[in-house]
Structures are given as structure tokens and as C-alpha cells.
C-alpha positions as CSV (number, residue, x, y, z in Angstrom):
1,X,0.0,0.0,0.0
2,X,1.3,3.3,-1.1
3,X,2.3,5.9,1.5
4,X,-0.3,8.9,1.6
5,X,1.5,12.2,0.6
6,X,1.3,13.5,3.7
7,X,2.5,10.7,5.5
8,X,5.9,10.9,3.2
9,X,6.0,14.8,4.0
10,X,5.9,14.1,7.7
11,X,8.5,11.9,7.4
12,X,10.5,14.1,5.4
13,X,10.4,16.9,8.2
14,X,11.0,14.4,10.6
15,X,14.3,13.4,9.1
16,X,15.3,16.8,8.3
17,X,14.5,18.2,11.6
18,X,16.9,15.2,12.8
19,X,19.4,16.1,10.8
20,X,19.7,19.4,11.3
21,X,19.6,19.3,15.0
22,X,22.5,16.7,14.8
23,X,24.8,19.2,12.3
24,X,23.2,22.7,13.9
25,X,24.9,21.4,17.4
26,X,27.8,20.0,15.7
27,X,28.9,22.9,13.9
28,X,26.7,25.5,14.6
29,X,24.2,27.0,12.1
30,X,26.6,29.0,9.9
31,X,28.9,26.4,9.0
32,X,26.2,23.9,8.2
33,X,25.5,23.4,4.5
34,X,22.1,22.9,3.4
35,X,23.6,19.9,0.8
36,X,24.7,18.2,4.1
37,X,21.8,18.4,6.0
38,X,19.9,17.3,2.5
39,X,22.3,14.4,2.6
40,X,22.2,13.1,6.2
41,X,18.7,13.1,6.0
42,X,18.9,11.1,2.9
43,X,16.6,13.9,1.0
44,X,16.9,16.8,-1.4
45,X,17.3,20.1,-1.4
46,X,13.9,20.7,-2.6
47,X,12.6,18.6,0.6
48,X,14.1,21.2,3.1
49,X,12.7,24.1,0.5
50,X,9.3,22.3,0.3
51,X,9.1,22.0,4.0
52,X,10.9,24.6,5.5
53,X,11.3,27.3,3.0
54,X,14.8,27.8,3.5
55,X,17.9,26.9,5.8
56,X,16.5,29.4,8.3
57,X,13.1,27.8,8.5
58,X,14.5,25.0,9.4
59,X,16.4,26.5,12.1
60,X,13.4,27.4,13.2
61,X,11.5,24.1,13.1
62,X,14.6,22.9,15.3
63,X,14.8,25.6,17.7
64,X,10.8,25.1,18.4
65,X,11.5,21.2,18.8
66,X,14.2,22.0,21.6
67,X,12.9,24.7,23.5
68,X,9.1,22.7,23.5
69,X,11.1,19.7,25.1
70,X,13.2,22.2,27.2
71,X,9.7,23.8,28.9
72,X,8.1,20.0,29.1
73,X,11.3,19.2,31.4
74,X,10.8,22.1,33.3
75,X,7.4,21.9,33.3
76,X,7.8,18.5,35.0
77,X,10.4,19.2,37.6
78,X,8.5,22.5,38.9
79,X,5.0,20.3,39.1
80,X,7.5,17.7,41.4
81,X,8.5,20.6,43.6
82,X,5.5,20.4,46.0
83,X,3.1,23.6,45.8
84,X,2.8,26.8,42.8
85,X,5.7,28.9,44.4
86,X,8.5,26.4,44.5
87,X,7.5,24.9,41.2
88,X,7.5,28.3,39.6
89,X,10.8,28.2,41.1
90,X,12.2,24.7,40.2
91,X,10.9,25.5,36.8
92,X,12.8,28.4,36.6
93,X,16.0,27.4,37.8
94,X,15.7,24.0,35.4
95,X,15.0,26.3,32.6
96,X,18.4,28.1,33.4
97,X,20.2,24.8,34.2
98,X,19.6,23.7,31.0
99,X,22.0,26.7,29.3
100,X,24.5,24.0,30.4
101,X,23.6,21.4,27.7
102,X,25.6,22.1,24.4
103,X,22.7,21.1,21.9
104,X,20.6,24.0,24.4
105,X,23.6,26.2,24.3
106,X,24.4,26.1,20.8
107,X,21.3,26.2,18.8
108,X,18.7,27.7,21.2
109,X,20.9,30.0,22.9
110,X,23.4,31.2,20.9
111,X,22.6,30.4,17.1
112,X,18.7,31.0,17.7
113,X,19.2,34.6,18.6
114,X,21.7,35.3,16.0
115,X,19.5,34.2,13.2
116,X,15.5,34.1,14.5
117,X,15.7,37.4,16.4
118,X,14.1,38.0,19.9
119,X,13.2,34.4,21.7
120,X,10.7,36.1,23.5
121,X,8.6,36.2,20.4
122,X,9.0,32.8,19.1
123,X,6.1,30.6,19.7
124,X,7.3,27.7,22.1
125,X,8.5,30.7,24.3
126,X,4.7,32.3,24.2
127,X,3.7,28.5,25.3
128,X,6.0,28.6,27.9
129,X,4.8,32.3,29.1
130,X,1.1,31.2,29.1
131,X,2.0,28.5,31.4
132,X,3.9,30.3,33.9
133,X,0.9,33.4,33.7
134,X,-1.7,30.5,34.4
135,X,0.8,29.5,37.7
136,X,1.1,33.8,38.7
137,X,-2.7,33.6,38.3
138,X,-3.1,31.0,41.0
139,X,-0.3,32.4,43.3
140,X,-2.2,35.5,43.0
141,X,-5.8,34.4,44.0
142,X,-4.1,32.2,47.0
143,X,-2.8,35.4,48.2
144,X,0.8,34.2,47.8
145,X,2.1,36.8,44.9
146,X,1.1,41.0,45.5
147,X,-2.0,41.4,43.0
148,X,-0.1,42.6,40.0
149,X,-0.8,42.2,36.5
150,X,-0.6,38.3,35.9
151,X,0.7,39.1,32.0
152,X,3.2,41.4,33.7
153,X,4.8,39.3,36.6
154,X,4.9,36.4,34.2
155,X,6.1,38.0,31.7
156,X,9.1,39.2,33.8
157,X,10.0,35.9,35.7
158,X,10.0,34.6,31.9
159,X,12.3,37.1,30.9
160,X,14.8,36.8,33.8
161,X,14.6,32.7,33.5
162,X,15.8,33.4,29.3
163,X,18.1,36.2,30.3
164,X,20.0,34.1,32.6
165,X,20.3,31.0,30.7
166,X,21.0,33.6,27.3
167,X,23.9,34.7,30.2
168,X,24.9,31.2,31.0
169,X,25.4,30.5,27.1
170,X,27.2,33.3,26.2
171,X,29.9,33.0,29.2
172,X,33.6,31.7,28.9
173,X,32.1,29.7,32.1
174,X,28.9,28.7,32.2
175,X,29.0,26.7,35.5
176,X,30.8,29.7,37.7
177,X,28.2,32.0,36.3
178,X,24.8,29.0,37.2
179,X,24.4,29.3,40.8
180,X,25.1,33.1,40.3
181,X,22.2,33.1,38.4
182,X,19.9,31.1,39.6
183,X,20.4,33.1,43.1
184,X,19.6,36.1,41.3
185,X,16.8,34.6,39.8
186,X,15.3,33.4,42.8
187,X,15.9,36.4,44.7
188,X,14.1,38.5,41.7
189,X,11.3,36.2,42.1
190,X,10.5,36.6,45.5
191,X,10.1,40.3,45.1
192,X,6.3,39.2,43.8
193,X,5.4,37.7,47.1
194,X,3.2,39.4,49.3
195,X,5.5,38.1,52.3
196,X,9.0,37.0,52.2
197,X,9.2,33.0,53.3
């Protein structure tokens, strides 16, 4: 029975998508060649221009894949951590952690950037905000966080959590410059409660 066209599409994006995440954290996005990637994935060029557009779409595709997985692993520590204010914690400090992978550092952190513009405007990161404005909302109505604007104080504790793992990346050495952050980023947070704990 012949594949349907979609199916072989799908399949396609799955291979180049591997591919690309292999060579992107190999050799970082500039020095990967789009015949390459076309090869590794055992596909043409007209596969990654079919499905991606261009080198930079699939970029794209990549970066989304990682930094989805990146929030689901944060997601899951912070929901371990016991209560809404140390999982908005845990989940923040994971997030950071993370700037210690090279696959994270390479292509999320450093290449991302560099090519996709501001990451607080691509979509996994706007998942990732919603989430962590649903957990200010609930902190908020328990009385926990001041009332402040939910969009706002999420939006922030976001911010510092990317900022400090964008930090981590860029540093000449990432694990000195962790705990330093993930102090700071704790100590930021706590400036939402309505009582110090």
C-alpha cells in the first residue's frame, strides 16, 4: 500500500529536523551546508525548501522542537517541587540549568538569537509564558504573589529565567556563572510575594 502524501512529508520533516539538530549542534548553524543536512537526511534540497522554506526555516523548526522539550522538562520538575511557588521556582532554575547542555547552548541560545531574532517572540516561548501566567494567576488568587498584572509578573519571571540562561550561554564559564544566576533569579522572584518565606 502506497504511503499517503502527507504521511511521506511528515517523514521528510522528521528526518530533516533530525538532521539538522545533529549538524546545527555539531557545527553551529553558519557552517552547516544545506547539501549536508539534504544528505544526512537522505533527502533533497527541494525537501528542506518544500518544508521549511529555507535553511533558516528550518532552524526554526529545530529551535521550536528543543525549546518545546526544554519547557516539558521544566514543566515536570516544577510540578514535582511540591506547591505553585517552588514549582514556579524549580521550573525556573531548570530552565536556566539547562543553558549547560551544548545542543541547548548552541542552537537555542546562541545560534537562535543570532538568526530568529528575539526568543521572546517565538512561539514555544509564548507556550512557555502562558503557562507560567496561568501558575502567577493561581499564586495571586491564593494570596501568595502581590496582586499585580498576571501578564506582567509572568512576563518578567520569563524574561529573567531566558536572560540568565542567554547569560549562561554566552559565558567563557557557564558553571561559575549558574548558581550566580539562579540566586539572582530566585531572589528577583521573590520580590512578587506578598511576604518574604
Amino acid at each position: 500500500m502506497a504511503k499517503k502524501r502527507s504521511e511521506t512529508m511528515q517523514e521528510n520533516r522528521v528526518k530533516l529536523i533530525a538532521a539538522a539538530r545533529k549538524t546545527f549542534a555539531e557545527k553551529g548553524y553558519s557552517a552547516a551546508s544545506m547539501d549536508e543536512l539534504t544528505a544526512d537526511a537522505g533527502l533533497t534540497r527541494g525537501a528542506l525548501y518544500h518544508n521549511f522554506g529555507d535553511k533558516r526555516g528550518l532552524l526554526a523548526a529545530v529551535v521550536e522542537q528543543i525549546d518545546t522539550e526544554m519547557a516539558v522538562r521544566a514543566q515536570e520538575i516544577g510540578a514535582r517541587a511540591g506547591n505553585d511557588w517552588q514549582g514556579l521556582l524549580a521550573e525556573g532554575a531548570a530552565y536556566i540549568e539547562m543553558a549547560l547542555n551544548p545542543e541547548v547552548q548552541r542552537i537555542v541560545l546562541l545560534d537562535g538569537p543570532a538568526v530568529l531574532g528575539d526568543p521572546s517572540q517565538w512561539p514555544s516561548q509564548n507556550n512557555c509564558l502562558q503557562v507560567t501566567k496561568s501558575t502567577v494567576e493561581r499564586l495571586i488568587a491564593q494570596g501568595i504573589l502581590k496582586p499585580l498584572d498576571a501578564e506582567a509578573a509572568a512576563r518578567l519571571v520569563s524574561g529573567a529565567a531566558l536572560n540568565a540562561a542567554l547569560w549562561i550561554a554566552a559565558s567563557e564559564d557557564p558553571e561559575s556563572v549558574l548558581p550566580k544566576a539562579v540566586e539572582a533569579f530566585h531572589a528577583l522572584a521573590a520580590g512578587l510575594l506578598v511576604e518574604p518565606l
